[in-house]
C-alpha positions as CSV (number, residue, x, y, z in Angstrom):
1,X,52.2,-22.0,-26.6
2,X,51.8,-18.6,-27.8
3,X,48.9,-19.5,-29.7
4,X,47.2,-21.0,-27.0
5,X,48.0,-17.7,-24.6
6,X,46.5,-16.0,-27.6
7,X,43.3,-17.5,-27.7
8,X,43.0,-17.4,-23.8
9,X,43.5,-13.4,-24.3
10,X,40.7,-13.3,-27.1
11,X,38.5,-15.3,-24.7
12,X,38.8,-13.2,-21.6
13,X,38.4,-10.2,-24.1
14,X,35.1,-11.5,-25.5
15,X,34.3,-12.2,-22.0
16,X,35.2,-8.6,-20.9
17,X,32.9,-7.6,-24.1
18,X,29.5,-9.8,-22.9
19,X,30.0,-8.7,-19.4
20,X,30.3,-4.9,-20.1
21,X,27.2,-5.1,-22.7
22,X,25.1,-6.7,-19.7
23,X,26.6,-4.3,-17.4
24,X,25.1,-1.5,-20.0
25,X,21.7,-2.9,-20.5
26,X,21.0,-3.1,-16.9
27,X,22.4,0.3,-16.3
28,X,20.1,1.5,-19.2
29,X,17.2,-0.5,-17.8
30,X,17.7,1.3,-13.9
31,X,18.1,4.6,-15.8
32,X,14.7,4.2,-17.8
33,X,12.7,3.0,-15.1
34,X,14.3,6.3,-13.3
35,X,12.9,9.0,-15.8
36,X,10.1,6.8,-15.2
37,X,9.6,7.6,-11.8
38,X,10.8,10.5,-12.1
39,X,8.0,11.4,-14.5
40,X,5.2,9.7,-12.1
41,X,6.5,11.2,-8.3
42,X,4.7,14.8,-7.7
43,X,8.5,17.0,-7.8
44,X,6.8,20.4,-8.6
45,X,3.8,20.1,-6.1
46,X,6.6,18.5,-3.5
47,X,8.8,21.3,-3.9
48,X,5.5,23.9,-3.0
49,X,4.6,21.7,-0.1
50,X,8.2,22.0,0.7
51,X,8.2,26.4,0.3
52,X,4.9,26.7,1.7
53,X,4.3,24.5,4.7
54,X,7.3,26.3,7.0
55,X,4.9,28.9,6.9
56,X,1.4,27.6,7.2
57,X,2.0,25.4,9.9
58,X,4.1,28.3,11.9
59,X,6.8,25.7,12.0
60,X,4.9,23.4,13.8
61,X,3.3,25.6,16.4
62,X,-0.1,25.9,15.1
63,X,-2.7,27.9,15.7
64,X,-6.6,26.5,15.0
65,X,-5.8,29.5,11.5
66,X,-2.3,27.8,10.7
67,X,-4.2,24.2,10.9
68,X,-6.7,25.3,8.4
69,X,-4.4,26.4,6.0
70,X,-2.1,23.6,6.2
71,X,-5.1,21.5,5.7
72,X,-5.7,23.4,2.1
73,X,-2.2,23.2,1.3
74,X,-2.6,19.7,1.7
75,X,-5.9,19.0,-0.1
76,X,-4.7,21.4,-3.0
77,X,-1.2,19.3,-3.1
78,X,-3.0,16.4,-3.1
79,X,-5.0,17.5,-6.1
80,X,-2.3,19.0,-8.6
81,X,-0.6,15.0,-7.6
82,X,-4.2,13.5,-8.9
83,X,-5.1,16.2,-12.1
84,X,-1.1,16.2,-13.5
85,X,-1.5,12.3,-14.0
86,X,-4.4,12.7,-16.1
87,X,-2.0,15.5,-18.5
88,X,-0.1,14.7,-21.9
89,X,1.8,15.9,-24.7
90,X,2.5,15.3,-28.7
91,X,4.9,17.1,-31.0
92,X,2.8,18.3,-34.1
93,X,4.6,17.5,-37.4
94,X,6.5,21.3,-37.1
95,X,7.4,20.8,-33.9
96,X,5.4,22.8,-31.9
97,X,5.0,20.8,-28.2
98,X,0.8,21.1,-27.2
99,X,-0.3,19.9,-23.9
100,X,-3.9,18.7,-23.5
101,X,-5.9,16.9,-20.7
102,X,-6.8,13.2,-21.5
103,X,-10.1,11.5,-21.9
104,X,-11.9,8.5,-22.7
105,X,-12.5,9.9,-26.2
106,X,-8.5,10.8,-26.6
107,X,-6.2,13.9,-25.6
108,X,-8.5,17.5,-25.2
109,X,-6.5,20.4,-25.7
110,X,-6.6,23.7,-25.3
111,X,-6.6,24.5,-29.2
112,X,-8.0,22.0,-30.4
113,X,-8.2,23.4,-34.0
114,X,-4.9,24.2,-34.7
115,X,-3.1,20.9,-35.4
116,X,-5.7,18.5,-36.9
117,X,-2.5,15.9,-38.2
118,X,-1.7,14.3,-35.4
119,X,-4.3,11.4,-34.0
120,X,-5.8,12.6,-30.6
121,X,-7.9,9.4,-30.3
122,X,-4.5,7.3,-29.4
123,X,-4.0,9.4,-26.1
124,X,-7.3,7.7,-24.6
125,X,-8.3,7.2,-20.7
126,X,-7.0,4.2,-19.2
127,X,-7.0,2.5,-15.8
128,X,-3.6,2.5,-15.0
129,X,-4.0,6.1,-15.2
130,X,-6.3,6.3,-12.3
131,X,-3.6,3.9,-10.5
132,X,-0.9,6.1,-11.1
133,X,-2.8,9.2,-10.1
134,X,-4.2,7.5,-6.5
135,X,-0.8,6.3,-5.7
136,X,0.8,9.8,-6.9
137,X,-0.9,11.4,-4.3
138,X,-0.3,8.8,-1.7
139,X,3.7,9.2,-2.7
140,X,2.6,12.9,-2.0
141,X,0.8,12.1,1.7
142,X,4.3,10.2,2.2
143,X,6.1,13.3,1.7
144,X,4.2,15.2,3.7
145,X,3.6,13.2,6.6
146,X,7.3,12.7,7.0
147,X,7.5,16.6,7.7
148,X,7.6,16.9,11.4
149,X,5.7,20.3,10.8
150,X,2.7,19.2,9.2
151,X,2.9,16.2,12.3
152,X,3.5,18.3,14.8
153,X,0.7,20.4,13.7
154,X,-2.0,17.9,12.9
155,X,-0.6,14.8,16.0
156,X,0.2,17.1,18.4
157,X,-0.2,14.8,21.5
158,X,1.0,11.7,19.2
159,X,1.8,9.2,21.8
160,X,5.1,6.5,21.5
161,X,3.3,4.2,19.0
162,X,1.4,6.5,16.7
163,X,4.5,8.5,16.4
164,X,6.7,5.3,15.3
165,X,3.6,4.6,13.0
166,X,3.9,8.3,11.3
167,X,7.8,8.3,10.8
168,X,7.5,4.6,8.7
169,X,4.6,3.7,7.6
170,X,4.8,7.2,4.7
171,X,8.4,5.3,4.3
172,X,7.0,2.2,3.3
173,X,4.0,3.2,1.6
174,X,6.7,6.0,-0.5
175,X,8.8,3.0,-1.3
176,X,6.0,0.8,-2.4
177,X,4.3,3.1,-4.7
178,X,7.7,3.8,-6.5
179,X,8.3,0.3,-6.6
180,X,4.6,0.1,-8.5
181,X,5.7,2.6,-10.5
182,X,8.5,1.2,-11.9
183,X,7.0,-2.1,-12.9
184,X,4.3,-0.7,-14.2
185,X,5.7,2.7,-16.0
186,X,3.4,5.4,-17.9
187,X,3.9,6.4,-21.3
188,X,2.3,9.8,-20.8
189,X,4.4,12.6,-20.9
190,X,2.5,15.1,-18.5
191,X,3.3,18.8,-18.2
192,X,6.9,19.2,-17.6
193,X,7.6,16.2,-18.9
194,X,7.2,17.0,-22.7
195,X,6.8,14.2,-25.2
């Protein structure tokens, strides 16, 4: 009898054992495709949009000046989101982290003669790139249209439907694009996301 109890205990052990290894891998799966998206949704230009547009848009009560300027905050947002995607980094072999822009010929640098040991070439243009980029800044128009300053400045008359349309549809479209971005991850490593 004791023999029998014995092996039970071994069993529910090894099946303790399997279930906390699968319970691991798919925590170490949801924290990788995390970093991820971390990596791909536009923190540092959100966090400007975030400082900046209580003041240009007056809070909400804009002027034809505070429209304008929201406007450029917007279009220059919208840019950093598209231009960081196309950004990468190596370690040389002495450590030293460079960052460099990438191309269709491989990574450009900003000292390009310095280290000559590590292959540039690999760091090449790719589609997905350009995906990751367009669908950055729509993560970014997400953001920002969810900011009842920037609405209230821009839809200032927004009637019953339109205004429903402007509080979910940045929601979906947000939740889509991460949703892209996590099937279909990026293996650059941009600036502030050294490599």
């Amino acid at each position: 009898m004791a023999d029998i109890s014995a092996r039970l205990n071994e069993r529910e052990a090894s099946s303790i054992l399997i279930e906390k290894t699968r319970i691991e891998k798919m925590a170490d799966i949801a924290f990788a495709s995390a970093a991820n998206l971390v990596k791909l949704l536009p923190t540092t230009t959100v966090l400007t949009f975030q400082v900046l547009s209580p003041t240009f848009t007056n809070r909400g009560q804009c002027y034809t000046a505070n429209i304008y300027l929201t406007a450029i905050l917007l279009a220059c947002c919208g840019i950093s989101c598209f231009v960081t995607c196309f950004t990468d980094s190596y370690r040389s072999e002495d450590g030293t982290l460079y960052y460099g822009f990438v191309t269709k010929t491989g990574l450009r640098t900003m000292n390009d003669g310095i280290n000559k040991t590590v292959d540039l070439s690999s760091y090449k243009l790719r589609f997905i790139d350009f995906v990751h980029a367009v669908l950055s800044v729509v993560v970014f128009a997400s953001v920002a249209l969810m900011d009842n300053n920037v609405v209230n400045c821009f839809y200032q008359k927004a009637q019953e439907n339109a205004e429903q349309l402007l509080k979910n549809l940045p929601l979906g479209a947000g939740f889509a694009c991460s949703m892209f971005f996590m099937a279909f991850p990026t293996t650059r490593h941009g600036i502030g996301y050294a490599a």
